[in-house]
C-alpha positions as CSV (number, residue, x, y, z in Angstrom):
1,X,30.6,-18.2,4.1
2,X,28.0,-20.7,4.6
3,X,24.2,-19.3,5.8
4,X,22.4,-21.0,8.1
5,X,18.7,-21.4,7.9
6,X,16.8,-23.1,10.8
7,X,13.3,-24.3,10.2
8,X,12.4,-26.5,7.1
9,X,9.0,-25.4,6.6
10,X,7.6,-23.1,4.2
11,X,9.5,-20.1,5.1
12,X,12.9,-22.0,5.7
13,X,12.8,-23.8,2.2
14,X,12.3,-20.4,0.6
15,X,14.5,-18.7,2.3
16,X,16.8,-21.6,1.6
17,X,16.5,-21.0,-2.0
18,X,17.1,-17.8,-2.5
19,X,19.9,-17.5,-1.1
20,X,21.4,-20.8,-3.0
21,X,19.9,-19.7,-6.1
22,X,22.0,-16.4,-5.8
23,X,25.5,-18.9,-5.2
24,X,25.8,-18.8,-1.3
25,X,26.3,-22.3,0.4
26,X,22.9,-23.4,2.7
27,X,22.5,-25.3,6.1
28,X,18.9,-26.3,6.3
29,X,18.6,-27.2,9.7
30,X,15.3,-28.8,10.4
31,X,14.7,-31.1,13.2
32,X,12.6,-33.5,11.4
33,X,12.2,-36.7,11.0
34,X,14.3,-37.1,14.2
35,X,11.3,-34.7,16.1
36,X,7.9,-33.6,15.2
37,X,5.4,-31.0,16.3
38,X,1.7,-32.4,17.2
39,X,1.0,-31.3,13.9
40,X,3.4,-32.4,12.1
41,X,2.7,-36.2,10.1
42,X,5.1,-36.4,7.6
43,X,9.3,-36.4,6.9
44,X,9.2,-34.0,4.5
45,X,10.3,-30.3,3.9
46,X,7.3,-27.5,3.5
47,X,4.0,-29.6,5.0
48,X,1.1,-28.2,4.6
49,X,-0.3,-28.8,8.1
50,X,-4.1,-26.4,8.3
51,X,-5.0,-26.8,5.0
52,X,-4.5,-27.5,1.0
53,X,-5.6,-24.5,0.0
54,X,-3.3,-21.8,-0.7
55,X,-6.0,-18.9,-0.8
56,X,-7.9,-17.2,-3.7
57,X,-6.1,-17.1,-7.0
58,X,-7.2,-14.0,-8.7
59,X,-4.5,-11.2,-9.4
60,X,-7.1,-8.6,-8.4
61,X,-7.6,-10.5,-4.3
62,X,-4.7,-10.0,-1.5
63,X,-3.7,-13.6,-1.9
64,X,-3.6,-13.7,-5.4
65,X,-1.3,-10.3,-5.6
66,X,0.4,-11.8,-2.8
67,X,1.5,-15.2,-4.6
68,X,1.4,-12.9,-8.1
69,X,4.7,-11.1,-6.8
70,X,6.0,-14.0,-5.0
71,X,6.1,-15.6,-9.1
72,X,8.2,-12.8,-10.5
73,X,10.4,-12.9,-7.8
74,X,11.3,-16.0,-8.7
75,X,9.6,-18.1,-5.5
76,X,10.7,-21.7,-5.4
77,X,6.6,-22.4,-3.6
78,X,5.1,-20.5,-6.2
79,X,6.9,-22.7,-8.8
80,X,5.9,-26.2,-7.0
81,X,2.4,-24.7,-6.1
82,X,1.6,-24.1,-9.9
83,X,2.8,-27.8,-10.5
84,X,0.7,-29.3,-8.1
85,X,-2.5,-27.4,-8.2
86,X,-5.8,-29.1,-7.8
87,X,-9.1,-27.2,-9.0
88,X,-10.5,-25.5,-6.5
89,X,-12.9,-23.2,-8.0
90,X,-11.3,-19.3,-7.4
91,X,-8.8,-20.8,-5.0
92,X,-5.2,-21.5,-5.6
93,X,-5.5,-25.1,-4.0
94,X,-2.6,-28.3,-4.4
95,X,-2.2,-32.2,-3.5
96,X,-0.2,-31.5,-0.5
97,X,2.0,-34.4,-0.7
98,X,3.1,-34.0,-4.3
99,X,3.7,-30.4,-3.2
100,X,5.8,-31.6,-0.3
101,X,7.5,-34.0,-2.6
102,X,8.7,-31.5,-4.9
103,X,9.7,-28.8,-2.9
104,X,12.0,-31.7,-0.5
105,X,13.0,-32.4,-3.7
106,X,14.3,-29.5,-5.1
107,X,15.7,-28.4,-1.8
108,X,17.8,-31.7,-1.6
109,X,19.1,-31.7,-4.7
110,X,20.2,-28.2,-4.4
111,X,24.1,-27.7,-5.0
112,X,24.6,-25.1,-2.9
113,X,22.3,-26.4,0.1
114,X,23.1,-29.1,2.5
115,X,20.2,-30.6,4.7
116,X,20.5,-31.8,8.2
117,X,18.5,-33.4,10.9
118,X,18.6,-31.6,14.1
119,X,16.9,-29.5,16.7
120,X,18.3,-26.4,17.3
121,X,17.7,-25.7,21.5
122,X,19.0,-22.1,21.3
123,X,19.8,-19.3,19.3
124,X,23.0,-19.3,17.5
125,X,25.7,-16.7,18.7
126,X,27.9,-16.8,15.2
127,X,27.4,-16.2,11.6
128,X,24.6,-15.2,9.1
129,X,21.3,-16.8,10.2
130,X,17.6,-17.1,9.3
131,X,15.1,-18.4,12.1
132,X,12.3,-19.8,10.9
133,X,11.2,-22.4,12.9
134,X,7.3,-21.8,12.6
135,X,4.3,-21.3,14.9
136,X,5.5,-24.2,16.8
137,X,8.9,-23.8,17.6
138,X,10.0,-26.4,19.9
139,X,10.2,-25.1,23.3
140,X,13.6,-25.2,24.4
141,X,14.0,-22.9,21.4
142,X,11.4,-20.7,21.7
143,X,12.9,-20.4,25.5
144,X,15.8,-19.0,24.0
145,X,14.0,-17.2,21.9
146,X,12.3,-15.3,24.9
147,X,15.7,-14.8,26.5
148,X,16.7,-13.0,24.3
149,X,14.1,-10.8,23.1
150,X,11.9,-10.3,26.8
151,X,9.2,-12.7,26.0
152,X,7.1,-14.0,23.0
153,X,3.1,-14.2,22.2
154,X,1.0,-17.0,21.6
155,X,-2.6,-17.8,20.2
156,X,-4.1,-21.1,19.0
157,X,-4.8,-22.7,15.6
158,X,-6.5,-25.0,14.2
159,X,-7.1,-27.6,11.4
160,X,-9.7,-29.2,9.7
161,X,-10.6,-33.1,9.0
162,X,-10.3,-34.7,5.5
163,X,-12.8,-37.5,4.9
164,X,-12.3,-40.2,2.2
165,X,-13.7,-39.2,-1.1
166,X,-15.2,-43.0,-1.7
167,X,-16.9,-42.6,1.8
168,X,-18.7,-39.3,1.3
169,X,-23.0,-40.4,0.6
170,X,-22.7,-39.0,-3.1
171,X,-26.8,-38.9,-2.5
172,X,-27.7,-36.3,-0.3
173,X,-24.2,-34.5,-1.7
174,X,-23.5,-32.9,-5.3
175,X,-20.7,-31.1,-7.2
176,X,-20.6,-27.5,-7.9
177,X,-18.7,-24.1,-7.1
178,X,-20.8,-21.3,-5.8
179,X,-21.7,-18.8,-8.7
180,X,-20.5,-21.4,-11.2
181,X,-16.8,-20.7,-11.0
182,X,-14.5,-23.4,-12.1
183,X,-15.3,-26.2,-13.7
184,X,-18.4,-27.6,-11.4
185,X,-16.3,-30.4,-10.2
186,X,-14.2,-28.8,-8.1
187,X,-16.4,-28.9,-4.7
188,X,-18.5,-31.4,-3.0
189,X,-21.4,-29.9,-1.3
190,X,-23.3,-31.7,1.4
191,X,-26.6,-30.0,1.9
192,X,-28.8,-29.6,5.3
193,X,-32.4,-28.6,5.9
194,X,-33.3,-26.3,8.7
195,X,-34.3,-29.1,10.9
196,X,-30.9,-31.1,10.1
197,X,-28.9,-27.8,10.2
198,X,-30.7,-27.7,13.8
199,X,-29.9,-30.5,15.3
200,X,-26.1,-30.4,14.1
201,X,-25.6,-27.1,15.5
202,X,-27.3,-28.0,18.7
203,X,-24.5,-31.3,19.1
204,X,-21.8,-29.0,17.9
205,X,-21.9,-26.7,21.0
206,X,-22.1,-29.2,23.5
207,X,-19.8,-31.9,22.0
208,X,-16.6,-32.4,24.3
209,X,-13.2,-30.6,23.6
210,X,-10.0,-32.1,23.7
211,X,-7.9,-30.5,26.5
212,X,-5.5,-27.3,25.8
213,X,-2.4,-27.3,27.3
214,X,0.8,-25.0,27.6
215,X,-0.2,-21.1,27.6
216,X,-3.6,-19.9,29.2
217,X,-6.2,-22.4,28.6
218,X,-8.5,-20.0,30.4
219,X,-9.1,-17.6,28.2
220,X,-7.2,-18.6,24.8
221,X,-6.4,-16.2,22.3
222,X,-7.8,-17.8,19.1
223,X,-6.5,-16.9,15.4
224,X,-9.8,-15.6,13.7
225,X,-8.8,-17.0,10.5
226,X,-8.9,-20.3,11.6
227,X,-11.4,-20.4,14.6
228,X,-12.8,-23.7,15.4
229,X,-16.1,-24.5,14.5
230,X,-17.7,-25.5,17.1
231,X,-16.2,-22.2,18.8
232,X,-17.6,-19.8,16.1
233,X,-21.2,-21.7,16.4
234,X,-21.4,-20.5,20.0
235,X,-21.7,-16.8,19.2
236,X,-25.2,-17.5,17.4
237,X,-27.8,-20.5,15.6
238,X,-26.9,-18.8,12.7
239,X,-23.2,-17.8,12.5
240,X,-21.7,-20.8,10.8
241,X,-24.9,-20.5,8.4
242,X,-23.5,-17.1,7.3
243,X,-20.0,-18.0,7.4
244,X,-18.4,-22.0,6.3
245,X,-21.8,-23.4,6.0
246,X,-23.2,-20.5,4.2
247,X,-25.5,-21.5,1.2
248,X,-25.3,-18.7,-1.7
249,X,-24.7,-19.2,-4.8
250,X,-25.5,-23.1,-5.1
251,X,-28.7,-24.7,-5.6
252,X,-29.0,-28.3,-4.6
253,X,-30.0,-30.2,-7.8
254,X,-32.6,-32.6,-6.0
255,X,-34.8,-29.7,-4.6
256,X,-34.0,-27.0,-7.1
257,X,-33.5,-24.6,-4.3
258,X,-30.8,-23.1,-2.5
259,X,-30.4,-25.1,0.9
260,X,-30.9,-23.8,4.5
261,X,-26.4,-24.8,4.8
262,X,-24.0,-25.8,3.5
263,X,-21.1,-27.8,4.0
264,X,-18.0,-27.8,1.2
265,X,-15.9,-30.6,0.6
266,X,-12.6,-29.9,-1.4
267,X,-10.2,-32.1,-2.9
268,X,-7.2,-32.9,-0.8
269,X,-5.0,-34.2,-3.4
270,X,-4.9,-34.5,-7.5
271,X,-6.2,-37.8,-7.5
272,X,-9.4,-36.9,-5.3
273,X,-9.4,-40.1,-3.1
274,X,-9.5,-37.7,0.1
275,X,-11.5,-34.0,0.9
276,X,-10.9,-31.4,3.4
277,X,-13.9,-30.5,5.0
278,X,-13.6,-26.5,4.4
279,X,-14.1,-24.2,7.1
280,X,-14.0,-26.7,9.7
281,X,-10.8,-26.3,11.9
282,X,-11.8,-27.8,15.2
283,X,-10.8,-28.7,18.6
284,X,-13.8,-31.5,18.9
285,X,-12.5,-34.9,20.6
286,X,-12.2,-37.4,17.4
287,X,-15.0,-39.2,18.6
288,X,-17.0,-36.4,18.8
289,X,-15.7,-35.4,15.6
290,X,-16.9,-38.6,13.6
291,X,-20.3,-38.3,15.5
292,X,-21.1,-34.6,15.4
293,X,-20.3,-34.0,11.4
294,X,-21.6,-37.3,11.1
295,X,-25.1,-35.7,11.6
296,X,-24.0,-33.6,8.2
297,X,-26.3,-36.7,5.8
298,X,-23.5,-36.9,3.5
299,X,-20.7,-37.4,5.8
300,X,-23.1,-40.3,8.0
301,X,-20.8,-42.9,6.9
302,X,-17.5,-40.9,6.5
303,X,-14.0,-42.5,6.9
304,X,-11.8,-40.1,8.5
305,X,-8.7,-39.6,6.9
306,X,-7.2,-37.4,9.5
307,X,-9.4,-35.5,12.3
308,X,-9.0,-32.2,13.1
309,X,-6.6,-30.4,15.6
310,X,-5.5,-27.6,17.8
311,X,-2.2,-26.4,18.5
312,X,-0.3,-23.4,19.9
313,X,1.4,-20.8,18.0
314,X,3.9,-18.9,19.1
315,X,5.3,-15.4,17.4
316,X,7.4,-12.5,18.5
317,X,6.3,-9.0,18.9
318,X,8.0,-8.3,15.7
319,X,7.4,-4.5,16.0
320,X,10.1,-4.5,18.1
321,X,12.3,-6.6,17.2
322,X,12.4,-6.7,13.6
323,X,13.4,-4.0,10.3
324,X,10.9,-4.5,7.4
325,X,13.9,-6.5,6.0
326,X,13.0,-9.0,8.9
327,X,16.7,-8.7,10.1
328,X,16.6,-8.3,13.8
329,X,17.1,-4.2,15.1
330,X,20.1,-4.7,17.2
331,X,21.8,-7.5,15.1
332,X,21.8,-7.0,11.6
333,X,23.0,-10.7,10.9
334,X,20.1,-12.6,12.3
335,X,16.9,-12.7,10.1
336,X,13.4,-14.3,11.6
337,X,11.2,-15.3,8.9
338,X,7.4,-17.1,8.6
339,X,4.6,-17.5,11.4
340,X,6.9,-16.8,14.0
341,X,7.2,-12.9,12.5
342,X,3.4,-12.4,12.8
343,X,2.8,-13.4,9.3
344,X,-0.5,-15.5,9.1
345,X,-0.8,-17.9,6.4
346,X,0.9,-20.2,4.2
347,X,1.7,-18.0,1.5
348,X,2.3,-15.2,3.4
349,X,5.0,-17.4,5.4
350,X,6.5,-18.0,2.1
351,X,7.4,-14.3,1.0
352,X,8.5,-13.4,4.5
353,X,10.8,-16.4,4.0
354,X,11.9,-15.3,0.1
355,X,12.5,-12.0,1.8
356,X,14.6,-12.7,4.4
357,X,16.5,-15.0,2.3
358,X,17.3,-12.1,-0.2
359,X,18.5,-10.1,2.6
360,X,20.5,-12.8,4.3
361,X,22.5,-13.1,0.8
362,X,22.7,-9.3,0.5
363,X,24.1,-9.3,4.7
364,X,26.6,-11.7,3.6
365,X,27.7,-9.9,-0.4
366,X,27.9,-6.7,1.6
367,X,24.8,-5.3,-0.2
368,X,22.1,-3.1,1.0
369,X,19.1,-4.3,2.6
370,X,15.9,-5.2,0.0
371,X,13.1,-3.3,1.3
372,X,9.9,-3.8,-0.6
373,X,7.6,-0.3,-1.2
374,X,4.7,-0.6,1.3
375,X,1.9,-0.5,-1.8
376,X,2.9,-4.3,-3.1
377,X,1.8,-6.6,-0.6
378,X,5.3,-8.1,0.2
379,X,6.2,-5.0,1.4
380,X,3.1,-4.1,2.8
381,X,3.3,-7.0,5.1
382,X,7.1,-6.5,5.9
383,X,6.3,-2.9,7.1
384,X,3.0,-4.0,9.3
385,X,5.3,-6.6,11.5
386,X,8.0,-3.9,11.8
387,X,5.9,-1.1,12.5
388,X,7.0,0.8,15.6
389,X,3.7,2.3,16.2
390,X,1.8,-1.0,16.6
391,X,1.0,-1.6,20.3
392,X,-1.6,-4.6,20.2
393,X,0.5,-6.7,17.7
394,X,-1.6,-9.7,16.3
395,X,-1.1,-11.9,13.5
396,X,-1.4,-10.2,9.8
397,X,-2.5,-12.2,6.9
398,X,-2.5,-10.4,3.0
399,X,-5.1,-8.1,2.7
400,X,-6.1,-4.7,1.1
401,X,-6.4,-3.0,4.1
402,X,-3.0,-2.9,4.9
403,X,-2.0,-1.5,1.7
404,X,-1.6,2.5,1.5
405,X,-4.1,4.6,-0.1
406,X,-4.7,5.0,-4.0
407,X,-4.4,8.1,-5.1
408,X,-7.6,8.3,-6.7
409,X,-10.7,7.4,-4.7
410,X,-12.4,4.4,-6.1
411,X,-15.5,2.8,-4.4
412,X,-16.4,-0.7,-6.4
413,X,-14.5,-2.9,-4.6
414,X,-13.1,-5.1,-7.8
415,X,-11.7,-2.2,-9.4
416,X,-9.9,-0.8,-6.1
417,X,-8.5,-4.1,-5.7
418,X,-7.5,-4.2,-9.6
419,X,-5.7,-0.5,-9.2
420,X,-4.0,-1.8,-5.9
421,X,-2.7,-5.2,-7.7
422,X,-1.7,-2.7,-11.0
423,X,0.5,-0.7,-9.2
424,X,2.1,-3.2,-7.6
425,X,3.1,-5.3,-10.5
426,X,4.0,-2.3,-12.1
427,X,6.8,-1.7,-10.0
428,X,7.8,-5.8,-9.9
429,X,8.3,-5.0,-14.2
């Protein structure tokens, strides 16, 4: 029996792999490079479209249990992420290309998968499949998709710019990672004075917005994990300044003081010849874009590499449709997996995919389902977008909160995390 997988992004190539990995025969169906989403740029498998980072690293953070049990499952991301990591201070950041490279690459070469290029318009009626075809499904798709299920939900994203590194003012900018972590190279930081800080966040809420289209531009429901600047500035002068552009922990070397903001610059790719301008996902017009950060004094002469964008995402209310094996209620032989679950997040997208794959084999062997405990954070994510009882469903990203209880009652923070991220690893031994 041959699985089919639709969707050839992060969650598709995962899922992709477990199953081959486990010696049932693939089809990756991805509709690439024949059609592309508007924020899609490149042929390959996996892209990293929002952003190069992959979240923070540490065992003892969500994301870094998260990606810690992805590892010992044996997650073909994990294994590429580690090969193409970039520093990035406390963050788990890689070149995307070289990490787009190599997963295409061991997806391609897979004996037991077979890649094709084509868009699925409907959902298939036969066989074992996995539907992962993102937060931007193409719409005759997600159409079906609705059919069949009684509607779907939507929300914008967005994504930030990357700037050439040779084009950034190197004097009014300097390297360091807040409280010292890393290696001090690993950040750019382009400092403003309250009276530059000022005048950039008085441009930034009048500049001009490129046009929505497709759901309710009225009123948009915005992903708060990655809400556009210039979107975020208009609840306050001083919001951004406590949030991207905040200023602790660095001190500019020129003044010897900490400045009034903060913008951080991280590398894009090993070699450092581009930098993502962290924190700011925007909607801006690219014109606006190149003028309004432009008032930021490092970037005054900044080539942009790519400019920001928005873009809709679409999920299903997964609380209703799905087991916390991501298999669908009513028809045990059709898996969903990634962004389109309610998942939020690269990673996150990743172990929903390695989980569904798992399961897809285990439909197809005759096994029984994998269901991961709800205290290790694949599980605990699994059991959020299938929980009954959730009536508002928005998107989930790894975090503490949504793991159960210890069973003592710690209050430092670190050490809770450390006890949640203990027990979970305990039971991946």
């Amino acid at each position: 029996m041959t699985i089919r997988v639709i969707g050839g992004g992060l969650a598709g190539c995962e899922a992709a792999w477990q199953i081959a990995q486990r010696g049932a025969d693939v089809l990756l169906v991805e509709m690439k490079p024949r059609k592309k989403t508007p924020a899609h740029h490149t042929d390959m498998l996996a892209e990293l479209v929002c952003s190069n980072s992959l979240k923070a690293s540490a065992v003892n953070s969500a994301a870094g249990l998260l990606t810690e049990e992805m590892r010992r499952m044996g997650s073909l991301l994990m294994q590429c992420a580690d090969e193409c990591r970039v520093p990035a201070g406390g963050a788990l950041a890689v070149d995307r290309t070289l990490f787009s490279d190599a997963v295409t690459e061991k997806i391609k070469n897979h004996p037991h998968i077979t890649v094709v290029s084509e868009e699925v318009t409907e959902l298939p009626g036969d066989g074992i499949n996995v539907i992962a075809t993102g937060p931007l499904t193409s719409d005759s798709l997600a159409e079906s998709i609705k059919e069949r299920f009684g509607g779907g939900l939507s929300f914008f994203d967005a994504a930030a710019p990357i700037v050439t590194a040779d084009s950034i003012d190197m004097d009014n900018a300097f390297y360091a990672s807040r409280y010292g972590k890393g290696d001090g190279s690993d950040y750019i930081n382009c400092p403003m004075n309250k009276e530059e800080y000022e005048l950039f966040h008085s441009e930034l809420v009048k500049a001009e917005r490129t046009p929505l289209h497709g759901v309710d531009v009225q009123n948009p429901k915005v992903y708060e994990g990655c809400m556009p600047i210039e979107v975020m500035a208009q609840r306050g002068a001083d919001t951004i300044r406590f949030g991207p552009m905040k200023p602790v922990g660095l001190t500019d070397p020129k003044t010897g003081r900490r400045p009034w903001a903060v913008l951080q610059l991280r590398k894009e790719n090993a070699d450092g010849t581009m930098y993502n301008l962290v924190g700011f996902q925007t909607n801006l017009k690219f014109g606006e874009q190149k003028r309004v950060f432009g008032l930021i004094p490092a970037l005054r002469n900044a080539e942009f590499a790519r400019f920001g964008v928005m873009h809709r995402n679409t999920f299903i209310n997964s609380p209703k449709i799905l087991e916390a094996s991501f298999n669908v209620k009513d028809n045990p032989d059709m898996f969903f997996a990634g962004q389109i679950t309610g998942v939020e997040g690269y990673m996150e997208s990743g172990a929903s995919g390695l989980l569904a794959g798992i399961n897809a084999y285990n439909r197809a062997v005759g096994n029984d389902m994998l269901v991961l405990p709800e205290y290790t954070m694949i599980g605990a994510l699994a059991h959020y977008i299938s929980d009954g009882t959730v009536k508002d469903f928005q998107p989930m990203g790894a975090n503490i909160g949504i793991l159960p209880p210890l069973e003592q009652n710690i209050r430092d923070k670190k050490l809770k995390a450390q006890a949640h991220a203990d027990r979970s690893l305990k039971y991946f031994e």
